[in-house]
C-alpha positions as CSV (number, residue, x, y, z in Angstrom):
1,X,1.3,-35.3,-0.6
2,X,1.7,-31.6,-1.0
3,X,-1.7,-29.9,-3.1
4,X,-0.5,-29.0,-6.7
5,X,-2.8,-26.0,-7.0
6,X,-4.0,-25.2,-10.6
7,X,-4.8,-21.5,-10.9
8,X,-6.0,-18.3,-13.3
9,X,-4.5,-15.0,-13.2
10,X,-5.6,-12.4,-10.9
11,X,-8.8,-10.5,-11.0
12,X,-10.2,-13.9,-12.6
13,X,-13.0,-14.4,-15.1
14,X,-14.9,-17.2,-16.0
15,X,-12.6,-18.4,-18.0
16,X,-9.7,-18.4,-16.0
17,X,-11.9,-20.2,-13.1
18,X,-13.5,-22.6,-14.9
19,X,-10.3,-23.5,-16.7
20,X,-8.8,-24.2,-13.0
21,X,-11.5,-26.1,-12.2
22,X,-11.8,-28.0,-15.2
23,X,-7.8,-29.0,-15.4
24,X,-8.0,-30.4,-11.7
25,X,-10.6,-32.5,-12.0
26,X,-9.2,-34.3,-15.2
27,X,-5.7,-35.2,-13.7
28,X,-7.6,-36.1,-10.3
29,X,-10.2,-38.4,-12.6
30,X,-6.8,-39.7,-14.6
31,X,-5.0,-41.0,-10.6
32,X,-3.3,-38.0,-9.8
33,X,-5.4,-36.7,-6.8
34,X,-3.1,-34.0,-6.0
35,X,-4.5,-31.1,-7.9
36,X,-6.1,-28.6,-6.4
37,X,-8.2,-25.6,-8.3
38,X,-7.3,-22.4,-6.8
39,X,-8.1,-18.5,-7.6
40,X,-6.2,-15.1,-6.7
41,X,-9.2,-13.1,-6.3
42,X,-12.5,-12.7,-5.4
43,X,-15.9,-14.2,-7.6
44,X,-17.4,-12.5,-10.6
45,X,-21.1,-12.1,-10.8
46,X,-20.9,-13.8,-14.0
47,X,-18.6,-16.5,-12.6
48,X,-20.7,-17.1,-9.5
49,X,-24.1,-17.3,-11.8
50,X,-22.0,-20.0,-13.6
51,X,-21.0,-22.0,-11.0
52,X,-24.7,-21.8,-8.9
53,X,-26.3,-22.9,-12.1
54,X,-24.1,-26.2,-11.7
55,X,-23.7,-26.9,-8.1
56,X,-19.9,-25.6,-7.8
57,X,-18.4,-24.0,-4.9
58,X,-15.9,-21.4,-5.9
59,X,-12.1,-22.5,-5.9
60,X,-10.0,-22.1,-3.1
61,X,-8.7,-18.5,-2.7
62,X,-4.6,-18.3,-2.3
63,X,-2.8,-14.6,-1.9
64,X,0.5,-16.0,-2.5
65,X,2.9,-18.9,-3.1
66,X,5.8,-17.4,-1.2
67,X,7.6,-20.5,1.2
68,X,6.3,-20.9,4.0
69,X,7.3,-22.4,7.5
70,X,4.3,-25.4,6.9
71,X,6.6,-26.1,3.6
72,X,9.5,-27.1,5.4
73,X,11.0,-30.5,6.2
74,X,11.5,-29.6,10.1
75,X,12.2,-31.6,13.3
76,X,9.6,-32.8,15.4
77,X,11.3,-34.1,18.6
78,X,9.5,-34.9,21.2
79,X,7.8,-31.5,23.6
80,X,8.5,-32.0,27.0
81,X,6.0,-30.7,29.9
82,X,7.8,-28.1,31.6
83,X,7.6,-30.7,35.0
84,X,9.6,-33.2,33.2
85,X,12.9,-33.8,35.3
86,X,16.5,-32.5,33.7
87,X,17.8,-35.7,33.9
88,X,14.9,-37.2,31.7
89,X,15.1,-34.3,29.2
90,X,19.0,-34.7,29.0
91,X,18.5,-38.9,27.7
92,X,16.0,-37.5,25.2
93,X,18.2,-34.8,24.0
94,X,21.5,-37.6,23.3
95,X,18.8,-40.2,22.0
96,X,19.2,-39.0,18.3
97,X,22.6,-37.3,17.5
98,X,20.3,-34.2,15.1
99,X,18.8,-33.0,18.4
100,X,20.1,-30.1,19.7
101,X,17.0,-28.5,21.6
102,X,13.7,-29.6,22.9
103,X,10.7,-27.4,23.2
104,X,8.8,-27.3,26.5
105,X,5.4,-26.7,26.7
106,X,2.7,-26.2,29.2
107,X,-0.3,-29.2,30.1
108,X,-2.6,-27.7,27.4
109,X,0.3,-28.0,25.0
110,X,1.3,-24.1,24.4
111,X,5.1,-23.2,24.3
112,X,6.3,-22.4,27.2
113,X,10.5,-22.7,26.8
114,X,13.4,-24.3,25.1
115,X,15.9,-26.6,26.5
116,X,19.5,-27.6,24.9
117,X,22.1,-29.2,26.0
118,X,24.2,-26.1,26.6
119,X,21.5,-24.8,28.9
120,X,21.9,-28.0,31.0
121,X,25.5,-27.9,31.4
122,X,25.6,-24.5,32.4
123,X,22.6,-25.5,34.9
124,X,25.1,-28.3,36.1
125,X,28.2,-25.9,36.4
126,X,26.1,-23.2,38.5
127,X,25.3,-26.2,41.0
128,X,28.7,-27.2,41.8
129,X,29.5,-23.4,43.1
130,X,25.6,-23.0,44.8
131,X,24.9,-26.8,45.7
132,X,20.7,-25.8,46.4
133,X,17.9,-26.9,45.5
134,X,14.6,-25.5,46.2
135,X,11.1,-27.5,46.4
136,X,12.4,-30.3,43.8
137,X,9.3,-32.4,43.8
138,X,9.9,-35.4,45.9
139,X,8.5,-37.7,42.7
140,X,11.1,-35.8,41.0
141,X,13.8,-36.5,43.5
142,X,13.2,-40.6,43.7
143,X,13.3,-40.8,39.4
144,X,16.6,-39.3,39.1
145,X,17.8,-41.5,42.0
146,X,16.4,-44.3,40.9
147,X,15.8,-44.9,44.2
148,X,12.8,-45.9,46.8
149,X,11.3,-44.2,49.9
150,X,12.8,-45.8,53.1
151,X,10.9,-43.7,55.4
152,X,9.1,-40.6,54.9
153,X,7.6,-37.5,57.8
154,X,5.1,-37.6,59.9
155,X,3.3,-35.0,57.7
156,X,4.3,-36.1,54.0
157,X,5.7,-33.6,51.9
158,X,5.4,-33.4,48.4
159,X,9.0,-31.6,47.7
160,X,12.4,-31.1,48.8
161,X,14.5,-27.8,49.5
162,X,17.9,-27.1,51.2
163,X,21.8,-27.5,50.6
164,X,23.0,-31.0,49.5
165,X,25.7,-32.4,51.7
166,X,27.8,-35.0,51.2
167,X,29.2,-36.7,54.6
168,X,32.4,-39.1,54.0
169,X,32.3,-42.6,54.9
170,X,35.5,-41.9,57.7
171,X,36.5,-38.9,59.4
172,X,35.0,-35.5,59.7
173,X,31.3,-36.2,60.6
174,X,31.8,-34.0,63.7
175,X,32.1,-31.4,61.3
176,X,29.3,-31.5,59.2
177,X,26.0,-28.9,60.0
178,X,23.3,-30.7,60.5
179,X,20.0,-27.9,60.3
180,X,16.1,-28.5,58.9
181,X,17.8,-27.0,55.2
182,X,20.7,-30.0,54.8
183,X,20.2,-32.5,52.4
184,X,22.2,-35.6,53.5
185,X,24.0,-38.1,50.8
186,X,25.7,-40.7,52.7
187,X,26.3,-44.2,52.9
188,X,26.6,-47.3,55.5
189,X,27.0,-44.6,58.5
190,X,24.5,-45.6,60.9
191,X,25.7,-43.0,63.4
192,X,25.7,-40.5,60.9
193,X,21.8,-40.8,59.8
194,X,20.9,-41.1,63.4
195,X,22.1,-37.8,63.4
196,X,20.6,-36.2,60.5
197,X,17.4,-37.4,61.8
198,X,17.7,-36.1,65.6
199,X,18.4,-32.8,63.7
200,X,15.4,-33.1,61.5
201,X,17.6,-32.3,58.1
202,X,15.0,-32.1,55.3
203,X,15.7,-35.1,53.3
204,X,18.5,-38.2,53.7
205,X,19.8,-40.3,50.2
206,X,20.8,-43.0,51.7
207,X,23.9,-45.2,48.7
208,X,24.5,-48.3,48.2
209,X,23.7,-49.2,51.8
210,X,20.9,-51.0,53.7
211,X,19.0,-48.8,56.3
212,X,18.9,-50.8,60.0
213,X,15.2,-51.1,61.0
214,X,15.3,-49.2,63.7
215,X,15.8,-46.0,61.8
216,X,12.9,-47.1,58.9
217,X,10.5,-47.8,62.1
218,X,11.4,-44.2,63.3
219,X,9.2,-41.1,62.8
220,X,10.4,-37.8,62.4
221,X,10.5,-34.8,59.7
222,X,13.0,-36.0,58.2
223,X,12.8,-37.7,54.4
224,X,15.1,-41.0,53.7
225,X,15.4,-42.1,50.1
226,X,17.7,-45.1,49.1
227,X,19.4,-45.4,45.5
228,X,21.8,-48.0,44.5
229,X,24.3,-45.0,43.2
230,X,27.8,-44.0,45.1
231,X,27.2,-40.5,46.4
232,X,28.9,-38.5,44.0
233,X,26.7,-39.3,41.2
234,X,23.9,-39.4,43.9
235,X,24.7,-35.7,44.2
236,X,24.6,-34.8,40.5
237,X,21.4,-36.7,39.8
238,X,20.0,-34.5,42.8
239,X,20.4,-31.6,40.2
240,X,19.2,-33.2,37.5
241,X,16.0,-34.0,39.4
242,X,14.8,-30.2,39.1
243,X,11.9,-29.3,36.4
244,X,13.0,-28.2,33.0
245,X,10.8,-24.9,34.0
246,X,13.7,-24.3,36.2
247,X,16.3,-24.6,34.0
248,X,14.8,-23.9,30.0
249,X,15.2,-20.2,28.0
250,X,11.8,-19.1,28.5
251,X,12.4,-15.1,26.9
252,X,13.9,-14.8,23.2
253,X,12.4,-18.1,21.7
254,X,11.5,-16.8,18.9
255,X,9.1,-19.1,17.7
256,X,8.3,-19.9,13.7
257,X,4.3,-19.7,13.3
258,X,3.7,-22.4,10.3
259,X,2.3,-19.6,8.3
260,X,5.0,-17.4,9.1
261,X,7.5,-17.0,5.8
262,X,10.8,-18.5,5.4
263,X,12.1,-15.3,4.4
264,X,11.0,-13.5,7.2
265,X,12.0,-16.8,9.7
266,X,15.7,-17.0,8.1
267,X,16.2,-13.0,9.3
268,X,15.2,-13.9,12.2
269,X,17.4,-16.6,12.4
270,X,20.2,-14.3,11.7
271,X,19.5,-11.9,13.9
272,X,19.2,-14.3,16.9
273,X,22.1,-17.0,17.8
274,X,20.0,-20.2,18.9
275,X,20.3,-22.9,17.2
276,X,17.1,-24.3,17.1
277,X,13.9,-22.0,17.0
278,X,10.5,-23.9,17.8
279,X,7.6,-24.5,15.4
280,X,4.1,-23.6,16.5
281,X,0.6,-23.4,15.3
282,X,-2.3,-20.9,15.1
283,X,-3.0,-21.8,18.8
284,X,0.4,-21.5,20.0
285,X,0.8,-25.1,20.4
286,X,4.4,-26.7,19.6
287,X,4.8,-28.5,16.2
288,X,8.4,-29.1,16.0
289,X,11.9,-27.3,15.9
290,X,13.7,-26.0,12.8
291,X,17.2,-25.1,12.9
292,X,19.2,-22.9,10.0
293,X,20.0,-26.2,7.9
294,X,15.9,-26.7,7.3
295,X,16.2,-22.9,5.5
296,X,18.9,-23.7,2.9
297,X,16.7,-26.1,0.9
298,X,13.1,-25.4,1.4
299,X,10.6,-27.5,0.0
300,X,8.6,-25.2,-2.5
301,X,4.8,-25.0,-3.0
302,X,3.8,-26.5,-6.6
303,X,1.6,-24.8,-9.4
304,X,0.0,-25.1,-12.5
305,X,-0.3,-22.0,-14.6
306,X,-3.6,-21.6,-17.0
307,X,-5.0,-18.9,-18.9
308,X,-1.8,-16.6,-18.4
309,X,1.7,-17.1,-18.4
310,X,2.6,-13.6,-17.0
311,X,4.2,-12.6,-13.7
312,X,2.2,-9.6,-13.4
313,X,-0.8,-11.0,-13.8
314,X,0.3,-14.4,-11.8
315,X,0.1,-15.2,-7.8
316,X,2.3,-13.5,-5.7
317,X,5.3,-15.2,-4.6
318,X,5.4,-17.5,-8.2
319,X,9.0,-17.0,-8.2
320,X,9.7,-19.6,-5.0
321,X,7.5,-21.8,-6.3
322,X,7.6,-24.7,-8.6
323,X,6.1,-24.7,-11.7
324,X,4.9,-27.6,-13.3
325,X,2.5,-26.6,-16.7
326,X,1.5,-23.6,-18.1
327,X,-1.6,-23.9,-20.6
328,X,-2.9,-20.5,-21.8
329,X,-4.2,-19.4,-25.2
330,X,-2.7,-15.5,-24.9
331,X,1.0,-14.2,-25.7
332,X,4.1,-15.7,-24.1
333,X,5.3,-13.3,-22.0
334,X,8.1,-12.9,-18.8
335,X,7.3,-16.0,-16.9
336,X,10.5,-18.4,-16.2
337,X,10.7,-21.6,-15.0
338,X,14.1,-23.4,-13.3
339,X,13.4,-26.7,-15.4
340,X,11.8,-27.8,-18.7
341,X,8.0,-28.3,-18.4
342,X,5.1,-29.0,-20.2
343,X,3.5,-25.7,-21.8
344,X,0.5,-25.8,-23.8
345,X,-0.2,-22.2,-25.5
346,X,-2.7,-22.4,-28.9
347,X,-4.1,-19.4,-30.5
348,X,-7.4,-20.4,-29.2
349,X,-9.9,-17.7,-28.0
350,X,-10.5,-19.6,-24.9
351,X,-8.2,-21.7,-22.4
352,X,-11.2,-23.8,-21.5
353,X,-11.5,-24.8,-25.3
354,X,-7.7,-26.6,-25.1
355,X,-9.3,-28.1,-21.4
356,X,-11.7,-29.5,-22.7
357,X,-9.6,-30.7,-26.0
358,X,-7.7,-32.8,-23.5
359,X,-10.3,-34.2,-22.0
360,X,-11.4,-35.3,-25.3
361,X,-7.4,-36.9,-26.0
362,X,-7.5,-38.4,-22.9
363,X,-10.9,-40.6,-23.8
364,X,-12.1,-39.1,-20.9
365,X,-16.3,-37.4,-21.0
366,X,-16.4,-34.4,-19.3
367,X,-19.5,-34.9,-16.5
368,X,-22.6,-33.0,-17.8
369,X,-21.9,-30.8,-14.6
370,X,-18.4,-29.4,-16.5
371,X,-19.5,-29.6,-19.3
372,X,-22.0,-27.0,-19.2
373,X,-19.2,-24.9,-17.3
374,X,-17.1,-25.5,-19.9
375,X,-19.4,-23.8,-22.3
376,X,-20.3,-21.4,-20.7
377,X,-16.6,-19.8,-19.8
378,X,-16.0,-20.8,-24.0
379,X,-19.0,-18.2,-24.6
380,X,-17.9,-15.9,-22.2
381,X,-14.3,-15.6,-23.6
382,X,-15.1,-15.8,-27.1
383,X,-18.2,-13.1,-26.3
384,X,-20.5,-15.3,-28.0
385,X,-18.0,-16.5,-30.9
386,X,-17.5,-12.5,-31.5
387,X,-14.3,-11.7,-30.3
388,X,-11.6,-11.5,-33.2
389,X,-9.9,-14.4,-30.8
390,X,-12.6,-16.9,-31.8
391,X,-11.8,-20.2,-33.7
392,X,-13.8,-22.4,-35.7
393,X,-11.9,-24.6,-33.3
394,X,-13.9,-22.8,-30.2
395,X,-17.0,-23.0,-31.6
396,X,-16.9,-27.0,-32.8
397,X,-16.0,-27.9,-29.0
398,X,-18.4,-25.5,-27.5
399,X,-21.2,-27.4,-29.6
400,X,-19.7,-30.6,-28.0
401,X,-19.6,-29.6,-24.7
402,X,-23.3,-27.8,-25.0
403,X,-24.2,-31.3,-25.9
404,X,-23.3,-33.3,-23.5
405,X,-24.8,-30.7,-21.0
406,X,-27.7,-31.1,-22.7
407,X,-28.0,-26.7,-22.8
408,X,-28.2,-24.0,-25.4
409,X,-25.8,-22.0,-26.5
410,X,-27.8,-18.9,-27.2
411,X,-30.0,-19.1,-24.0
412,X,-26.2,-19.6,-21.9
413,X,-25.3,-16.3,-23.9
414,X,-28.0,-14.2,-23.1
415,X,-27.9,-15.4,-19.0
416,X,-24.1,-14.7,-18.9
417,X,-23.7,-11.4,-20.7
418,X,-26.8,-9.8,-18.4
419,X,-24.8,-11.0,-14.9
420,X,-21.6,-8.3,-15.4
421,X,-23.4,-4.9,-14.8
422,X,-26.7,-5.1,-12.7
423,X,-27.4,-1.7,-10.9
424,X,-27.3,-3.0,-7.6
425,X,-23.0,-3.4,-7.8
426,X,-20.9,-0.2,-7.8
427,X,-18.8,0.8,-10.2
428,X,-15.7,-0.3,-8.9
429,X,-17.4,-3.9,-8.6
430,X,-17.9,-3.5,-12.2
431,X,-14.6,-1.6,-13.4
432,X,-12.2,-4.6,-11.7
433,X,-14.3,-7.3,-11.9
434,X,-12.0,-8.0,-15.1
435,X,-9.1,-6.0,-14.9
436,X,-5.6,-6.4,-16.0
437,X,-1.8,-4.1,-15.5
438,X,0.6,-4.1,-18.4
439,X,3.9,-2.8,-19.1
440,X,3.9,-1.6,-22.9
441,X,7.0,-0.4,-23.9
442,X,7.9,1.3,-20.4
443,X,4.1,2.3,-20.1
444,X,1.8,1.3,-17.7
445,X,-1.3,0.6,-18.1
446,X,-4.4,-0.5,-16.6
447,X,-7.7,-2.0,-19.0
448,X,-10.9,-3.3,-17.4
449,X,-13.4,-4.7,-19.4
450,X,-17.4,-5.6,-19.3
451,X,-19.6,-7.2,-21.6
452,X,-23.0,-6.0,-21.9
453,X,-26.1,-5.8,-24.1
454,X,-27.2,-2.6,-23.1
455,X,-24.2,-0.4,-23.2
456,X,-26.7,2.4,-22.6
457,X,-27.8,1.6,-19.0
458,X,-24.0,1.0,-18.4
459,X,-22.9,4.7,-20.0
460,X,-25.4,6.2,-17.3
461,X,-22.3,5.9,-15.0
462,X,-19.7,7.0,-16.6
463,X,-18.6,9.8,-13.9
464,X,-19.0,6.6,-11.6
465,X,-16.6,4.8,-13.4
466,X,-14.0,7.7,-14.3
467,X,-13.8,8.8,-10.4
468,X,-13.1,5.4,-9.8
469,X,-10.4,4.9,-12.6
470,X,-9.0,8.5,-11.3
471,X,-8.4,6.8,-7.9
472,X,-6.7,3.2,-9.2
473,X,-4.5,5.6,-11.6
474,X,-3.2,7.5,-8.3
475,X,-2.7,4.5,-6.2
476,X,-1.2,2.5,-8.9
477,X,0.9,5.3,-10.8
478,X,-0.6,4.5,-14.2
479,X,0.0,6.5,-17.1
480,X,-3.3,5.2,-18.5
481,X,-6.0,3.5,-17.9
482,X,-9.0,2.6,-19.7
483,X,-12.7,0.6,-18.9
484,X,-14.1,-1.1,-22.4
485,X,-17.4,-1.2,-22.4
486,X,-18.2,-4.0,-24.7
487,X,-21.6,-4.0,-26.4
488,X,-22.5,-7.2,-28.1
489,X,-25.4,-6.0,-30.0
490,X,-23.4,-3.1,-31.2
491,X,-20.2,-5.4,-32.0
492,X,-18.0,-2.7,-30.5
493,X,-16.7,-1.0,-27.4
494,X,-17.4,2.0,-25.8
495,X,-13.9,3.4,-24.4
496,X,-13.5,5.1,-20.8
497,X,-9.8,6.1,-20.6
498,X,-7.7,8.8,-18.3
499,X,-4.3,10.1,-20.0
500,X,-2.9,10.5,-23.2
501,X,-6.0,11.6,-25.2
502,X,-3.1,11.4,-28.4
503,X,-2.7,8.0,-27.9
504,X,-6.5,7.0,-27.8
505,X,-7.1,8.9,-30.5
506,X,-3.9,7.8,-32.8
507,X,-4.0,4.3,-31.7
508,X,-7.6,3.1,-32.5
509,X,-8.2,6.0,-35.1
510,X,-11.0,7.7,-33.4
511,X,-12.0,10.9,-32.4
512,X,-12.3,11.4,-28.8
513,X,-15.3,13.3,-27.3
514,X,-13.8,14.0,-23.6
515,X,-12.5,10.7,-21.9
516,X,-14.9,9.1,-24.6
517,X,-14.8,7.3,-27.8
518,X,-16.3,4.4,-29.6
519,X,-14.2,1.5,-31.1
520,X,-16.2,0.1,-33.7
521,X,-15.3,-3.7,-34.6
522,X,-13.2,-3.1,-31.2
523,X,-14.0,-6.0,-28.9
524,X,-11.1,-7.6,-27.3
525,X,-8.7,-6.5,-25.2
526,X,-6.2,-9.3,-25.7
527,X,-6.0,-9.1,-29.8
528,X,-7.0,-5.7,-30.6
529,X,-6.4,-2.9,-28.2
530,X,-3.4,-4.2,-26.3
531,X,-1.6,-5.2,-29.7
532,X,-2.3,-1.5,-30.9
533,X,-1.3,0.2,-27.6
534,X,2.2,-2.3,-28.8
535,X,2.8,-0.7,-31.8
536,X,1.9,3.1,-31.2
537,X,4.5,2.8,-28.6
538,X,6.9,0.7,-30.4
């Protein structure tokens, strides 16, 4: 089956990975074994101190959920090696009625052409106006005959050139040319092959006729094949006894790569006529053929929504995917879905809190492992059961889970809030490490966050900081953007912001000093400054 992936919102905290983390392992441990935890960005220092401290690897990083090539339901006929004969390509091509090219490949596997059944006949109408062939292999030549060799050269060759010739059974043998380039089809005309040999034609297909034993005993340079087919087929299968190298399209193919996106394959597939375009891998090795009906219903990549249920904050690409659940603690905001599914949003101050709720309604016991990562993305969300989001609710199962880790809340607290802003990381490594865009009212806006205990050290940077917020607010075209520098010892935020000095200043009710101000009581982004940013702006 096709991974369900389970994913945060971009520029993820702890929360938002552990939550992934946590929701995958429950519907695996409950017989699902499909979900996958996933991430849209790179590790916190926080997060990554969580996770070593229990023996997790990260969760697997996905840029997008767009439709790919690898998500559709394509062919996979058989690839033929480019010495295959015609006539063998042309029985696999009317084997199954939906087959209407074959790739060719070289011996290592790589593409190397595409072969329909449009290319043949037009390969078999060319023949009938320039009957030649040129070094057919003589392996080749006996398969499509279904024939035997009667008597071969002196010096064996292994293939055949020269201009097939068919000499009737009465009248007009005195006419035909005999030369080193004819290739001979005839039947029960004794005379006739004595001939062809005396002239040393290049090859003799002997029909529906024994060959007398004195001309098998001869030696010559002359090739005699026998096949049990009249010699007007005889002379047809001759044709079809050339490598598909010979006859495939080996410029346009336009293969699909299995990463390559449908979107981008289905222009293609406008812009060029074929009607099948082959499928291949990272190494260039054939997969299979698609043709335009495998882009009308693509099978779509599956996804489960926690801790946001916003497109701007969501993967790439969300809207050609399926969405199964969204479980989130924060607003309901733009995110649609094509179907009714199951949404769990609670006014929670954590979306690992509901996790590990339903771990709980389930009858299932966290290990002591997630458990202790459960806690510690509660504490980190809740900043230590501070943030105006915080529950009762938040706290009771954060006790649980701290239990059954055996750990302590406090000393979790004090290890997780000194991880977010060590000198050694520069300041854009601490400005995005927990970032989020809006759109307020027709504004946008850009809030990073940190949580420290020593807002001090942090301040030190501040020109850091705002030369890096100058630079995001270019790129991005905000009209503001602030960094909250949360101190929990302080239980309020020092505020960083570019534009609109007004707004900071009418919003929060606090004089600014610069691109400065303290928010006292101020410490989440989610309830307090967003929601007042809301109603300022209408």
């Amino acid at each position: 089956m096709d991974p369900i992936y389970v994913t945060g919102h971009r520029n993820p905290d702890t929360d938002s990975i552990v939550s992934a983390m946590a929701y995958a392992q429950l519907r695996n441990a409950l017989g699902d074994r499909d979900y996958v935890a996933a991430r849209l960005g790179r590790i916190s220092d926080e997060t990554q101190l969580v996770l070593d401290r229990y023996g997790f690897e990260p969760p697997v990083l996905i840029h997008d959920l767009k439709t790919q090539v690898s998500d559709l339901s394509f062919d996979t006929p058989p690839a033929l090696n480019k010495a295959v004969t015609v006539d063998r390509a042309w029985q696999l091509l009317h084997r199954e009625e939906n087959t209407v090219a074959l790739p060719v490949v070289e011996d290592d596997g790589t593409l190397f052409g595409m072969l329909s059944t449009n290319t043949i006949a037009a390969h078999d109408m060319r023949s009938v106006l320039h009957p030649e062939i040129e070094d057919v292999p003589v392996f080749n030549l006996v398969s499509a005959l279904e024939g035997s060799i009667v008597q071969d050269r002196e010096t064996p060759t292994n293939s055949v050139s020269g201009r097939v010739t068919i000499a009737l059974p009465t009248g007009g043998e005195e006419a035909i040319q005999l030369t080193p380039e004819t290739i001979l089809i005839c039947g029960h005309q004794p005379e006739v092959i004595a001939q062809a040999l005396e002239a040393g034609v290049a090859c003799v297909v002997v029909c529906q006729a024994s060959v007398p034993e004195a001309i098998r005993q001869a030696k010559g340079t002359s090739l005699v094949i026998s096949t049990p087919h009249e010699p007007y087929r005889a002379a047809r299968m001759i044709f079809q006894a050339l490598p598909v190298s010979r006859v495939c399209r080996t410029t346009n193919l336009c293969p699909a790569r299995l990463t390559d996106y449908v979107d981008d394959v289905r222009q293609m597939a406008q812009d060029n006529k074929h009607r099948s375009f082959p499928v291949v891998d990272e190494n260039n090795k054939v997969v299979g053929a698609l043709s335009r009906i495998h882009l009308l219903k693509p099978r779509r990549k599956r996804v489960v929504l926690v801790d946001h249920n916003e497109l701007s904050q969501s993967v790439p690409g969300l809207e050609q995917a399926e969405i199964l659940e969204i479980i989130d603690h924060h607003r309901l905001a733009d995110v649609q879905t094509g179907s009714p599914i199951y949404m769990r949003n609670e006014p929670v101050g954590s979306t690992a809190t509901i996790i590990a709720s339903m771990f709980m309604e389930r009858g299932l016991m966290p290990t002591t492992r997630m458990a202790g990562l459960l806690t510690c993305a509660i504490i980190s969300d809740t900043l230590m059961f501070k943030s105006p989001t915080c529950t009762a609710r938040d706290r009771t199962i954060a006790d649980r889970m701290a239990s059954i880790a055996h750990e302590s809340i406090e000393a979790l607290g004090q290890l997780i809030f000194s991880a977010s802003t060590s000198d050694d990381k520069s300041a854009e490594d601490i400005l995005f490490q927990d970032y989020k865009e809006f759109m307020l009212s027709g504004h946008t806006l850009g809030v990073g966050q940190v949580v420290t205990l020593d807002s001090a050290r942090v301040l030190k940077r501040a020109e850091e900081f705002l030369a890096a917020m100058e630079k995001r607010r270019e790129e991005n075209h905000l009209d503001m953007l602030l960094f909250m520098i949360t101190d929990m010892l302080q239980e309020g935020t020092h505020l960083l912001f570019l534009g609109q000095p007004d707004v900071v200043a009418q919003a929060f009710n606090v004089r600014p000093d610069g691109n400065r101000a303290f928010l006292p009581g101020i410490l989440s982004r989610k309830k307090q400054v967003i929601p007042s940013l809301s109603v300022f702006w209408g």
